[in-house]
C-alpha positions in Angstrom: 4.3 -210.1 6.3 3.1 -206.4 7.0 4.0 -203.7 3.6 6.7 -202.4 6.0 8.9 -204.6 7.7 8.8 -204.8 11.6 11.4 -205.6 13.9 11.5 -206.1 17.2 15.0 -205.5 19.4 15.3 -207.2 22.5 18.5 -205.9 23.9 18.9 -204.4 27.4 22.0 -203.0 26.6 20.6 -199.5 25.5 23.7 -198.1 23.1 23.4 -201.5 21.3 19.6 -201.3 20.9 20.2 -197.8 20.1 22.6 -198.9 17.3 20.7 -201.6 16.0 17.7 -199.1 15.9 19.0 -196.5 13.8 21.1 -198.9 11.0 17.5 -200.9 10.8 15.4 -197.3 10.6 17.5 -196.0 8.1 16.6 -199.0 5.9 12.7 -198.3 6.3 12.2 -200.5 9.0 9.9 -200.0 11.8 11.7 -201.0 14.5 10.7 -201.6 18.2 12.8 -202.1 21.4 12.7 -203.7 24.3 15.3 -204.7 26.9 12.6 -207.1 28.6 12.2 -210.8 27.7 8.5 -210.6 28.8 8.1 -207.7 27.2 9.4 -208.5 24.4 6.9 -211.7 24.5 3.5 -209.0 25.2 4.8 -206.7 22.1 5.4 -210.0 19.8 1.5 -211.0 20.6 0.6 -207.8 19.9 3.1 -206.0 17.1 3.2 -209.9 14.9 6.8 -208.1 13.9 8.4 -210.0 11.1 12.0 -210.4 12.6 13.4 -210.8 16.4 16.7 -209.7 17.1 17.2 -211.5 20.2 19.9 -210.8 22.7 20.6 -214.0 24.9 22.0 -212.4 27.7 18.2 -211.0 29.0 18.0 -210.4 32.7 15.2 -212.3 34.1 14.0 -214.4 31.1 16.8 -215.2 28.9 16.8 -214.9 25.5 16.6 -218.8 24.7 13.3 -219.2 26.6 11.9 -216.2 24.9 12.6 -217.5 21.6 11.2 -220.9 23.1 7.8 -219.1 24.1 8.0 -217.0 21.1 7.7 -219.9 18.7 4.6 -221.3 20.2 2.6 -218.4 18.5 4.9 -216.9 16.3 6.6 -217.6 13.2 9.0 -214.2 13.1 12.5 -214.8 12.1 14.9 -214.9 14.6 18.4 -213.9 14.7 20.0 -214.4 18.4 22.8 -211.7 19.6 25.5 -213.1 22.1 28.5 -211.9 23.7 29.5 -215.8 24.0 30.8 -217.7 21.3 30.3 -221.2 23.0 29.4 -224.1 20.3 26.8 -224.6 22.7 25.3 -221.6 22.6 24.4 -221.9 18.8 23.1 -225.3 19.5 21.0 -223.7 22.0 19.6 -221.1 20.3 19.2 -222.9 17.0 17.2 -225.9 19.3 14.8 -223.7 20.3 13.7 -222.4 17.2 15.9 -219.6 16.2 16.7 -218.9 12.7 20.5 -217.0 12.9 23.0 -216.5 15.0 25.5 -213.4 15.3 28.2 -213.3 18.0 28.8 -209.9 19.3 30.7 -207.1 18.6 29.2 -207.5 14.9 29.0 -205.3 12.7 25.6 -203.5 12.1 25.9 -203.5 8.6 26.3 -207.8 8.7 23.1 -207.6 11.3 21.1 -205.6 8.5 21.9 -207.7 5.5 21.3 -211.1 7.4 17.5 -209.4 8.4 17.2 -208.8 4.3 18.5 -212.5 3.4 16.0 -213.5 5.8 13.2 -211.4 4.2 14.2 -212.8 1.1 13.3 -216.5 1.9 10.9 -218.4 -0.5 7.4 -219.4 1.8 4.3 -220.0 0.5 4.4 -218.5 -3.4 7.2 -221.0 -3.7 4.3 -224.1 -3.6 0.9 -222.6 -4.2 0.9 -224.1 -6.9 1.7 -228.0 -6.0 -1.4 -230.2 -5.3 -1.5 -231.7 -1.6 1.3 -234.9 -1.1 0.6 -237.9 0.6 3.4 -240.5 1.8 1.7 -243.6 3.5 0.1 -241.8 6.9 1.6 -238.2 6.3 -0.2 -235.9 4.6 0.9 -232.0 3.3 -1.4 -229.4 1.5 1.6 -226.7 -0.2 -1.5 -224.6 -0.7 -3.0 -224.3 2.5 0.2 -225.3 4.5 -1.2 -228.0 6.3 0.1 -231.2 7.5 -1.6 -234.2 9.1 -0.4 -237.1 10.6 -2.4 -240.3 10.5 -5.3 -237.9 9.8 -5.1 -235.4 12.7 -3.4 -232.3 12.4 0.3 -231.4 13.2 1.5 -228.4 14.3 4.8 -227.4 12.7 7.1 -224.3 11.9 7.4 -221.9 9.2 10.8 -223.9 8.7 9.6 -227.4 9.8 7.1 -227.5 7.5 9.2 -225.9 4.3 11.5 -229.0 4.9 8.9 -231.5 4.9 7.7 -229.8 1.7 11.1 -230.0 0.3 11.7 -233.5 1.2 8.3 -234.5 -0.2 8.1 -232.9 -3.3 10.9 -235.5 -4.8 10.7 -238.5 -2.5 13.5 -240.9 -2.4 15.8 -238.1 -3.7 18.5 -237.2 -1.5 18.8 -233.5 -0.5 22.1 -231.9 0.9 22.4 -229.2 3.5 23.4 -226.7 0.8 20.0 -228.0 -1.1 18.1 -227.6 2.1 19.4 -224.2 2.5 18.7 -223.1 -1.5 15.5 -224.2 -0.9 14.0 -223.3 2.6 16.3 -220.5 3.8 17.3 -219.1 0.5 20.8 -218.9 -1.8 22.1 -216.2 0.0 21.9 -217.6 3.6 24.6 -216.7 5.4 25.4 -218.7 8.5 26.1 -222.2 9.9 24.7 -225.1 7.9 24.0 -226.7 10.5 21.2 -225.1 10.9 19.6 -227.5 8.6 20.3 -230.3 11.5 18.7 -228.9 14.3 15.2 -228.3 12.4 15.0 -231.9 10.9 15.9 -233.3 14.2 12.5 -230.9 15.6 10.7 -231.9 12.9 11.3 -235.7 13.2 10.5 -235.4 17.1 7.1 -233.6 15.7 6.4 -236.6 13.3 7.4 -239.4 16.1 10.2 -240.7 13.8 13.6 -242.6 15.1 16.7 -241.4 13.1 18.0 -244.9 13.9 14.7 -246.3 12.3 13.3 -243.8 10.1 9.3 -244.3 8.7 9.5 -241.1 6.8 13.0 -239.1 7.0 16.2 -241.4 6.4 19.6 -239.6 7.0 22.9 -240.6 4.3 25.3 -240.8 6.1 28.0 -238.2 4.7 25.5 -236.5 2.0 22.3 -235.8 3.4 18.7 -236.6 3.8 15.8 -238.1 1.9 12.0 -239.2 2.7 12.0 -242.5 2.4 9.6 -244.5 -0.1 7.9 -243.0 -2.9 4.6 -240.2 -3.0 
């Protein structure tokens, strides 16, 4: 992440960008705006900004299939805006890789201090200093934040991969969504747990595993989730 934070607005409705703009300014951001969900794409390849505020009501390309594009090179937070408050909108946007959710009219205020909790999530310092994992054909390096599967390598999210390091680091144990979200998204998270979910149901697709017949990530029932076997 750059020494000053950058955040991209995608928002075509100008007095909300506007809004968002200054609140995020006045908290030493450098902000950029955009009300274009190509755009917004071009400035992400070329800006890396550290946080997306993504509006999902984009003419053109909505704001779900830019945050769909947007994670195939990218690893910015995301926080999705949306006049809708549909369950299935949050499914939606949390499917496709974002990382919060805020249903307008919010407060700018809220918007600002769920950027900082995001900021504020434990990456890479967290496990630099574990020694690489290995659980039967799965393989993870903390330190150079690899992962391979049956020897070739897999491509994962910031957040996929954090949960795979959780999981390994104490196989067998069984780790709730509260742990999950201590862990990978931070204690002061705010948002729906569920969260938590949607990325261990990406990150099982990823490693070819069957919830109904788990090889590596078992779900218990009613408490949460553990890698099954021992490291």
């Amino acid at each position: 992440m750059s020494a000053v934070t950058r955040v991209l607005v995608v928002d075509d409705e100008v007095p909300m960008a506007d809004l968002v703009r200054g609140y995020l300014a006045r908290e030493g951001m450098e902000v950029l705006v955009t009300g274009d969900g190509l755009a917004a794409l071009e400035l992400a390849r070329q800006r890396a900004p550290d946080v997306v505020v993504l509006d999902v009501m984009l003419p053109g390309l909505d704001g779900f299939e830019v945050c769909r594009r947007l994670r195939a090179f990218s690893d910015a937070y995301v926080i999705m805006l949306t006049a809708r408050t549909e369950e299935i909108d949050r499914v939606v946007g949390l499917t496709v890789g974002a990382d919060d959710y805020l249903a307008k009219p919010f407060s700018p205020r809220e918007l600002v201090a769920r950027v900082r909790a995001l900021l504020r999530r434990p990456r890479t310092n967290a496990l630099a200093g574990d020694a690489a994992w290995r659980q039967g054909p799965l393989g993870l390096d903390p330190r150079r934040r690899t992962v391979t599967l049956r020897d070739r390598p897999l491509a994962l999210t910031v957040i996929e991969f954090d949960l795979l390091a959780a999981l390994m680091r104490e196989p067998g144990i069984v780790l709730t969504r509260q742990q999950f979200l201590d862990r990978v998204w931070g204690a002061d998270f705010v948002g729906d747990e569920h969260v938590v979910d949607v990325h261990l149901a990406n990150l099982r697709r990823k490693l070819g595993d069957d919830a109904a017949r788990p090889t590596f990530i078992e779900t218990v029932r009613g408490v949460g989730y553990r890698l099954r076997g021992e490291r």
